[in-house]
C-alpha positions in Angstrom: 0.0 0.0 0.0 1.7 3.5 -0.6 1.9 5.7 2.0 1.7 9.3 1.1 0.2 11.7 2.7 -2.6 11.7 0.2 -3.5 8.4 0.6 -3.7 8.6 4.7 -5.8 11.7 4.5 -8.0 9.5 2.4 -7.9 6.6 4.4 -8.8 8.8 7.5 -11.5 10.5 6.0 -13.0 7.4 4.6 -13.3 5.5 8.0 -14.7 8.7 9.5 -17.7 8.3 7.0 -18.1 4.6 7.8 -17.9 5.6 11.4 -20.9 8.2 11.2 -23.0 6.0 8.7 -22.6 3.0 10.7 -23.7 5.4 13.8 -26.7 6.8 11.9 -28.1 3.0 10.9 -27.7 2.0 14.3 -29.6 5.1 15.9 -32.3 4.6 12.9 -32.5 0.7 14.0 -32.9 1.7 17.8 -35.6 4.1 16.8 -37.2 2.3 14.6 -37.6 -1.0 17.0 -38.7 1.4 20.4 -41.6 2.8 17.7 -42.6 -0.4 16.7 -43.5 -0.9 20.7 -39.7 -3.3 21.6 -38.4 -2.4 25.4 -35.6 -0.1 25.6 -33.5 -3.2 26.0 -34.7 -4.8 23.2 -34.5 -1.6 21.1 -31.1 -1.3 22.1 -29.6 -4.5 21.2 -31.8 -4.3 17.3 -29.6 -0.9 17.4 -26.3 -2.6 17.9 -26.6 -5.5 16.0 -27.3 -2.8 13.2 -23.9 -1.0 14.1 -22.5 -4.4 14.3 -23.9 -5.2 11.1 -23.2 -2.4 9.0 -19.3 -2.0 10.6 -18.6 -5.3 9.3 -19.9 -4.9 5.7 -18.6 -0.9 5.3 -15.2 -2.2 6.7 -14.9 -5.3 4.4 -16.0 -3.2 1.4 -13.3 -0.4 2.1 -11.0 -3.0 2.8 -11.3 -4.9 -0.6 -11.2 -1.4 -2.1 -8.0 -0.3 -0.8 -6.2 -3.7 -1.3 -7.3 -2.8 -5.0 -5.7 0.6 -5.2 
């Protein structure tokens, strides 16, 4: 992988988009289970598992696209 500063700034910026779209499923996940009547428990973990969720695919897919760079 090359190294210039470019490339970090890039690499930075993109995981700080992952970070606040996997943040915004989970929050809509959460909300949307506590509206559909789950316990704040319940809504909590359908939230996570969301984050969870969405982490793993956003990370694999900006993985496979910077192994192709």
């Amino acid at each position: 992988m090359n190294t210039s500063p470019s490339h970090l700034m890039l690499l930075i910026l993109l995981l700080a988009v992952v970070a606040i779209f996997c943040t915004l499923v989970g929050a809509a996940a959460g909300k949307l289970a506590r509206i559909e009547g789950a316990t704040y428990a319940g809504a909590l973990l359908r939230g996570a598992l969301a984050f969870a969720g969405s982490a793993t695919l956003s990370l694999a897919l900006l993985t496979f696209l910077l192994a192709a760079l």
